[in-house]
C-alpha positions as CSV (number, residue, x, y, z in Angstrom):
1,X,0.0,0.0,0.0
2,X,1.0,3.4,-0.8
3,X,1.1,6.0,2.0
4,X,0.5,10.1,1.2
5,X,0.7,12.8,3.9
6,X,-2.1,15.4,3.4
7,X,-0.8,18.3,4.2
8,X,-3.8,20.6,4.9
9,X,-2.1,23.8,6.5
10,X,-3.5,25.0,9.4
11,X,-3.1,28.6,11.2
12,X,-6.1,29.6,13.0
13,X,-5.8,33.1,13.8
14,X,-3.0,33.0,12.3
15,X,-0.8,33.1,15.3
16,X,2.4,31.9,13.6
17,X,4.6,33.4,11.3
18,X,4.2,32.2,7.9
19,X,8.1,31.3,7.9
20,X,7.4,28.9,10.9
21,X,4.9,27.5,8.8
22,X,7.3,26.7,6.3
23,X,9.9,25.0,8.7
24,X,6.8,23.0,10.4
25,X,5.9,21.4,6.7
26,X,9.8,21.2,5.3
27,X,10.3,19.0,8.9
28,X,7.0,16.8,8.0
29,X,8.3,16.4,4.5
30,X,11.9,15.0,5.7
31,X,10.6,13.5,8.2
32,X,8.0,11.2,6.4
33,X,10.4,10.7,3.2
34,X,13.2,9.1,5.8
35,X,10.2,6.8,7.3
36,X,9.1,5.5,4.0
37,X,6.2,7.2,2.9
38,X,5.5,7.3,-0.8
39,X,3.9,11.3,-1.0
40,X,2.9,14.6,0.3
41,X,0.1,16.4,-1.0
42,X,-0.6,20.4,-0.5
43,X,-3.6,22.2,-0.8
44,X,-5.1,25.1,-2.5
45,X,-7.2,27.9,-1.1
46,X,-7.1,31.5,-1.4
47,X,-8.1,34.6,1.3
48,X,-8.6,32.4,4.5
49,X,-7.8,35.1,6.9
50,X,-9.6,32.9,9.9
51,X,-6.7,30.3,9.2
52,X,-7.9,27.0,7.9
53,X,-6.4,26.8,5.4
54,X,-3.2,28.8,4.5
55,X,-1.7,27.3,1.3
56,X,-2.6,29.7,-1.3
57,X,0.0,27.9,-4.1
58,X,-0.1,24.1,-3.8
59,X,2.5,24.1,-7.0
60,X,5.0,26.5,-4.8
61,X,4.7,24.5,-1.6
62,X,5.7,21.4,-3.8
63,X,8.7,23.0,-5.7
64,X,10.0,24.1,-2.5
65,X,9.7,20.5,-0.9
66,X,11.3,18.7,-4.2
67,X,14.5,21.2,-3.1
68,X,15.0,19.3,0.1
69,X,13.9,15.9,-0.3
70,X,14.9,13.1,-3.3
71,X,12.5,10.1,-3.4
72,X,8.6,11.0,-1.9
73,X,6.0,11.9,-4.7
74,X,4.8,15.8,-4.8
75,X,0.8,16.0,-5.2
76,X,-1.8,19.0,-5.0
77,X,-5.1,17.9,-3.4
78,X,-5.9,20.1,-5.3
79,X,-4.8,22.4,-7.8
80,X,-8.2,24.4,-8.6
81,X,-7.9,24.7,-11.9
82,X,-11.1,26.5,-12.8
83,X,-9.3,29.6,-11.1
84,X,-6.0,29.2,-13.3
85,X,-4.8,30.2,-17.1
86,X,-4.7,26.8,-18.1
87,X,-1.5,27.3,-20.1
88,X,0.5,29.4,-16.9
89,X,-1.0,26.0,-15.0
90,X,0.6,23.3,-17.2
91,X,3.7,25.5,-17.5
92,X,4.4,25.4,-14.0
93,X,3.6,21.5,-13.7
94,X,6.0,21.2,-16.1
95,X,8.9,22.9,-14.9
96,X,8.4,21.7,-11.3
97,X,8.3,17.9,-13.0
98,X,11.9,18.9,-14.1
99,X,12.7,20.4,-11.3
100,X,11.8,17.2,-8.8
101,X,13.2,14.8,-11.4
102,X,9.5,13.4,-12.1
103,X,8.0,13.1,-9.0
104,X,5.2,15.0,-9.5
105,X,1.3,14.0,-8.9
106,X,-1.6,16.7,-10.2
107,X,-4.4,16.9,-8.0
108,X,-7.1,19.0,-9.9
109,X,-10.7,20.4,-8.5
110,X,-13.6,22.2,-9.0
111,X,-13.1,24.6,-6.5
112,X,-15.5,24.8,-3.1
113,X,-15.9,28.5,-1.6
114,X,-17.8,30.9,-3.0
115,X,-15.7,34.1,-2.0
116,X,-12.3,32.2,-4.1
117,X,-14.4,32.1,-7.1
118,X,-16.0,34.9,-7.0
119,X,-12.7,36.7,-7.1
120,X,-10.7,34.9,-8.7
121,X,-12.6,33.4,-12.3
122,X,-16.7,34.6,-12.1
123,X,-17.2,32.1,-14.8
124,X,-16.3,29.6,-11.8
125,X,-18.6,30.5,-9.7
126,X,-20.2,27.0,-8.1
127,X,-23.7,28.9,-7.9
128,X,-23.9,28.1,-11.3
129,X,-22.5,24.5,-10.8
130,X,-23.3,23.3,-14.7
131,X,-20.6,26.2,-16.2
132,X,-18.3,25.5,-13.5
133,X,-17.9,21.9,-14.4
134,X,-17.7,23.2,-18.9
135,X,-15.1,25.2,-17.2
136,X,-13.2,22.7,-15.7
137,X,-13.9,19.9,-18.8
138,X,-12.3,22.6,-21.3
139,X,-9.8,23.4,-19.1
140,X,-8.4,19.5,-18.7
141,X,-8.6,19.4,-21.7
142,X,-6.4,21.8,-23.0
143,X,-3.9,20.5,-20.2
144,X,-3.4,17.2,-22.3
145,X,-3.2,19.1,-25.1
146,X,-0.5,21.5,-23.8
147,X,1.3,18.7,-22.6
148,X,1.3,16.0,-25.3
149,X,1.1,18.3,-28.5
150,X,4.4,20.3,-30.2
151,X,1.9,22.9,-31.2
152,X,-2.0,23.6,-30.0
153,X,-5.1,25.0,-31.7
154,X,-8.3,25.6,-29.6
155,X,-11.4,26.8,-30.2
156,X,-14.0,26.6,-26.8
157,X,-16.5,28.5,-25.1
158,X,-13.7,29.7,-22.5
159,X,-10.2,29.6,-24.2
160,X,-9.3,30.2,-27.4
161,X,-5.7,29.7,-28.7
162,X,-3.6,31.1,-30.2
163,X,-5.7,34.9,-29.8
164,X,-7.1,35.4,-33.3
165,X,-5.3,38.7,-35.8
166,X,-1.9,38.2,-33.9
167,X,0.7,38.7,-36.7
168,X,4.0,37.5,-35.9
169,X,7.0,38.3,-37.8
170,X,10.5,38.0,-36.5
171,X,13.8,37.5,-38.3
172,X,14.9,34.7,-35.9
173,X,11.7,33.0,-36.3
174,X,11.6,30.9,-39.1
175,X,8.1,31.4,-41.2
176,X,6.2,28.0,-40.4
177,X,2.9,26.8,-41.7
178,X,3.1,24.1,-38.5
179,X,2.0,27.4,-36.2
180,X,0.7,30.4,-38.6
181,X,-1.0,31.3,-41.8
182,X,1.9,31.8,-44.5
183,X,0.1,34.7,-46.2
184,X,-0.8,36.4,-43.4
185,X,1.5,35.9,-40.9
186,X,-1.0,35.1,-38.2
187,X,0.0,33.0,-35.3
188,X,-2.9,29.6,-35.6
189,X,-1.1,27.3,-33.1
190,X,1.1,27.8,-29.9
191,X,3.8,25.7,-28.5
192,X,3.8,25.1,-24.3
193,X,7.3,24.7,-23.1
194,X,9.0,22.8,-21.4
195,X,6.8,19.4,-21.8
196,X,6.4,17.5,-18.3
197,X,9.6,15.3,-17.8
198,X,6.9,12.6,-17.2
199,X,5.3,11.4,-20.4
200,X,2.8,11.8,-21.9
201,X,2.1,13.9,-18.8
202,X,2.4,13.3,-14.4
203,X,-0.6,11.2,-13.5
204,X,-4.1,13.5,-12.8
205,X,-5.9,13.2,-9.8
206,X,-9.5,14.5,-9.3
207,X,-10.8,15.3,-5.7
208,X,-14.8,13.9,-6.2
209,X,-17.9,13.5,-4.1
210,X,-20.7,12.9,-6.7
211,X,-21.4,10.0,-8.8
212,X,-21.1,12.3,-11.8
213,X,-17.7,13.2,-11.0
214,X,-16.6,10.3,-10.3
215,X,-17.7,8.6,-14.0
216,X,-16.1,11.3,-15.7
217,X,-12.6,11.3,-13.9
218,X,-12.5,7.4,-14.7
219,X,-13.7,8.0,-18.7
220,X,-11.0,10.5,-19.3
221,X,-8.1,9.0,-17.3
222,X,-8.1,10.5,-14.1
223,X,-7.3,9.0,-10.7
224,X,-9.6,9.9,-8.0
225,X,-9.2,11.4,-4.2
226,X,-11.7,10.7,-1.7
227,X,-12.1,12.0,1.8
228,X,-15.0,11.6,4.1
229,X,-17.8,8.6,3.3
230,X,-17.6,6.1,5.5
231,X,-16.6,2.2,4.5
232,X,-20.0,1.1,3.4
233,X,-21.0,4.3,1.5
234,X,-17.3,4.5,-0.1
235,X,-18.0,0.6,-1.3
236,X,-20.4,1.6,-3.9
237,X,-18.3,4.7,-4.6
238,X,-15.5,2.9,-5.7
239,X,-17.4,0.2,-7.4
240,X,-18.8,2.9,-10.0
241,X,-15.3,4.1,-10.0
242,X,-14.1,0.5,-11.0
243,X,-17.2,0.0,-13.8
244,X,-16.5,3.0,-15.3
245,X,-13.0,2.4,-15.5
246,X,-13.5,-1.1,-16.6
247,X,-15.9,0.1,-19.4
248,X,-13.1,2.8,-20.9
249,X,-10.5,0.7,-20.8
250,X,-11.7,-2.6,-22.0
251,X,-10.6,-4.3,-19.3
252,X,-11.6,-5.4,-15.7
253,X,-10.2,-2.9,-13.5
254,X,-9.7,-4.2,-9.5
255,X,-11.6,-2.3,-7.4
256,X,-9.4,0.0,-5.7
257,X,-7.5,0.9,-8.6
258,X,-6.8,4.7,-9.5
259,X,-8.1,5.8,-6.2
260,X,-7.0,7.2,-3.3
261,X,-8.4,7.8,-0.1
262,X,-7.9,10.6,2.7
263,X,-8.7,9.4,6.3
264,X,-7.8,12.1,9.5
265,X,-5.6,10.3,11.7
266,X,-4.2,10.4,15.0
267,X,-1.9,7.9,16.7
268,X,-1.7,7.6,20.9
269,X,-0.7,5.7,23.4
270,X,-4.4,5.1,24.2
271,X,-7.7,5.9,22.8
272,X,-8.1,8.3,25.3
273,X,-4.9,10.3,24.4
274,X,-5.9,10.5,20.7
275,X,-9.4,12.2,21.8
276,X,-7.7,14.6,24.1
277,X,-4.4,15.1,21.9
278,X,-6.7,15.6,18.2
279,X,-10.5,15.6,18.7
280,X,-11.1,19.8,19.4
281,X,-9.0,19.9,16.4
282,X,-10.9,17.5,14.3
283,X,-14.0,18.6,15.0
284,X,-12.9,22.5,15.2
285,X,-11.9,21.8,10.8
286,X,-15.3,19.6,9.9
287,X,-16.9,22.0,11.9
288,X,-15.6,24.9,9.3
289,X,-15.9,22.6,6.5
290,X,-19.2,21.0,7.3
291,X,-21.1,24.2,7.3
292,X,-20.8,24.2,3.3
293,X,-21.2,20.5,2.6
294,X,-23.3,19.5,5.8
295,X,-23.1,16.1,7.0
296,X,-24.5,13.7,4.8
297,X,-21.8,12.8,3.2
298,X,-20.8,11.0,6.9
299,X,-24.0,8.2,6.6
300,X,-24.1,4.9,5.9
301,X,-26.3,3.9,2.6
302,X,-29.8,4.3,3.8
303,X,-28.7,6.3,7.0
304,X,-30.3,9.4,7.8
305,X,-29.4,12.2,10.6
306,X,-30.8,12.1,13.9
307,X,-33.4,15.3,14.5
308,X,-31.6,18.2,16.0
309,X,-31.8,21.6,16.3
310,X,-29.2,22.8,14.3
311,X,-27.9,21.3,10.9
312,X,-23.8,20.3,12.8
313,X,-25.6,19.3,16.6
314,X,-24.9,15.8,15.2
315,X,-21.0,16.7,14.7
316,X,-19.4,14.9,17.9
317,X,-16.7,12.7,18.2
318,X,-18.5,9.6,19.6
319,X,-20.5,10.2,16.3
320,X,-17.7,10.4,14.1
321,X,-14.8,8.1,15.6
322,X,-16.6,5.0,14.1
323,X,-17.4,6.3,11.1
324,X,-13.7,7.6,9.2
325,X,-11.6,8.5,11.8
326,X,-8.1,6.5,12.4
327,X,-7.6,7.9,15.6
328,X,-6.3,6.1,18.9
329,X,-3.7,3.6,19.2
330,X,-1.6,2.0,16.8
331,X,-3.2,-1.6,17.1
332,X,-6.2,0.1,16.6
333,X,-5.4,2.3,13.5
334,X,-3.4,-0.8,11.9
335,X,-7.1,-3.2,12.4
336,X,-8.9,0.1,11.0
337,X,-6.2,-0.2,7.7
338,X,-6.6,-3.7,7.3
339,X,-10.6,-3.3,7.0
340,X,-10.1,-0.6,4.3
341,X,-7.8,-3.1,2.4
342,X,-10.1,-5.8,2.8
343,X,-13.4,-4.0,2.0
344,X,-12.5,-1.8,-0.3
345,X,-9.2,-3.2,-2.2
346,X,-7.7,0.3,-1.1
347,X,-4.4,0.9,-2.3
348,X,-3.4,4.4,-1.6
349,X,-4.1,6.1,1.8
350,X,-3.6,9.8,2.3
351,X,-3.2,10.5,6.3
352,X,-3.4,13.6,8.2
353,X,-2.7,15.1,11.8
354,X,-2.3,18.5,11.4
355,X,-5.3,19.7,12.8
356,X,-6.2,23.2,13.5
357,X,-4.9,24.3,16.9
358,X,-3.1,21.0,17.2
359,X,0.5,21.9,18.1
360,X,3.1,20.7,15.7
361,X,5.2,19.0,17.8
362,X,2.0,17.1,18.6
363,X,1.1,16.5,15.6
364,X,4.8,15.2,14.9
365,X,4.7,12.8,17.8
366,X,1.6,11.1,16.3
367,X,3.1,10.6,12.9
368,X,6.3,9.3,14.8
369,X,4.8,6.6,16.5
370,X,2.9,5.7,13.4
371,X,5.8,5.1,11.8
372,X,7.5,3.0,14.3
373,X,4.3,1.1,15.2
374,X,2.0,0.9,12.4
375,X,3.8,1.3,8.9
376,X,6.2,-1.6,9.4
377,X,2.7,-3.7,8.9
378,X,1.9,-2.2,5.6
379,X,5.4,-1.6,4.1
380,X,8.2,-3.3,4.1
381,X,11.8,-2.0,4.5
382,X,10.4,1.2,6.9
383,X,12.7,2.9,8.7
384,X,11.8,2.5,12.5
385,X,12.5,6.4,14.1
386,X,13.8,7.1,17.9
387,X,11.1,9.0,20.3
């Protein structure tokens, strides 16, 4: 099994200085590369001045990480594409896949707050969720193209490329009918450079919820993240992953394959310790989180939410420990892992412990101990760490 660190970066209030941010993830990042873990994913989110969420450049995050480490895997979860030029986007990709050696994973979304979109790319705005996803269809696509074509023409209801009546005419540019119109020197097609050391491009990932988004990641090639469901509700998820997948390719695909699953995790001594070390925080995020996307997506199939009073009442750790959460001891965590392996085929398994207003040092001591104690059962050859 594959093992990612999601690196959701937390700062409520923002109390720390952004540079002790930095040295907090560049520790986690050496840290989890010298224990064996295959990857480290950043996030993207913009003007989050209550702290949440900090990481306004998942790309930069990444570049600065491939710097100081040699072997773990650099993912976004996720890049938000729908508020990027697509060309600036694949660009960068592209240069940080050179610049890592080709250890790069892109993560892409849809976005999920209202204020980013609104002020970043109005024609993402999620109120109006059917041009949001055109948005994001045309704006994979020309990603592929970008990457995998010498030269690109595009025509859509978003981009188009190369901008039409640009006349281009330039000694040390040799006249081509590959890119323009002979007789009129006008520029047709455009060339992306450099191309992703990676070919034809790093693997995609798409963070999905919704049945919909899940059949279209797995018809156009894309790997899929999940977070929250709980086993049983995540069974059928990633049985219409598998079908559609199967379907596209013309083959039986395992169940399990292409996807990749987030679960919040804390490691203690004692189930007691994990609560008191990481539940506030927990529950302080989903709490944040929840208010947009509410709590269904918590149930079991045919579950519904008990009657309260207001829509998160039901939000409390004896009502979500069960449910997703790998926290308390490692005997416990590594029975929890084994049932996700044996219900659900799973084969990649994002963790996280940086919770809001969970000290890092904490947070460090639960990742420690999970890789003295529980990685050793799911990978061989891990490096066992000191206290």
């Amino acid at each position: 099994m594959d093992f990612g660190y999601f690196a959701n970066v937390s700062n409520p209030g923002l109390v720390k200085p952004y540079g002790q941010i930095l040295s907090e993830v560049r520790e986690l990042a050496v840290t989890i590369e010298d224990a064996g873990w295959d990857s480290i994913w950043f996030t993207e989110h913009h003007f989050g001045h209550e702290g949440f969420e900090v990481c306004p450049n998942a790309i930069m995050l990444c570049t600065d990480i491939a710097a100081r480490t040699s072997r773990i895997r650099l993912g976004q979860a996720a890049n938000i594409v729908t508020f990027w030029n697509p060309l600036r986007f694949v660009e960068d990709i592209a240069v940080l896949d050179h610049m890592s050696n080709g250890r790069v994973e892109v993560g892409i979304g849809r976005g999920v707050y209202g204020r980013e979109a609104s002020n970043l790319n109005k024609d993402a705005d999620l109120k109006d969720q059917a041009k949001n996803f055109r948005l994001f269809a045309e704006t994979v696509e020309l990603m592929k193209k970008a990457w995998t074509q010498d030269f690109i023409s595009h025509q859509g209801e978003f981009f188009t490329y190369s901008e039409p009546g640009l006349i281009w005419s330039h000694p040390d540019s040799p006249k081509s009918e590959t890119f323009m119109n002979m007789e009129t020197n006008e520029i047709e097609k455009i060339s992306i450079l450099p191309k992703p050391l990676q070919k034809p491009h790093p693997q995609l990932w798409q963070v999905v919820d919704s049945t919909s988004s899940i059949e279209w990641a797995a018809k156009n090639d894309i790997n899929v993240i999940m977070w929250i469901p709980t086993v049983k509700t995540l069974k059928k998820r990633f049985e219409i992953y598998r079908d559609a997948r199967s379907e596209k390719l013309g083959r039986e695909v395992p169940l399990g394959e292409g996807i990749s699953l987030v679960r919040d995790m804390f490691c203690a001594e004692s189930m007691e310790d994990a609560q008191r070390l990481g539940g506030d925080g927990i529950l302080k995020y989903l709490k944040w989180i929840c208010h947009w996307r509410g709590l269904g997506n918590h149930l079991d199939p045919g579950e519904e939410l008990p009657d309260t009073q207001g829509k998160l009442d039901a939000l409390t750790y004896e009502w979500l420990h069960p449910r997703n959460m790998l926290f308390g001891t490692p005997e416990y965590i590594v029975e929890k892992i084994k049932e996700l392996q044996s219900e659900l085929n799973l084969q990649s398994l994002m963790l996280w412990s940086h919770f809001p207003d969970v000290p890092h040092e904490t947070a460090m001591r639960s990742i420690k101990l999970f890789n003295e104690e529980v990685l050793p059962h799911f990978k061989s050859g891990t490096v066992t760490l000191a206290n």
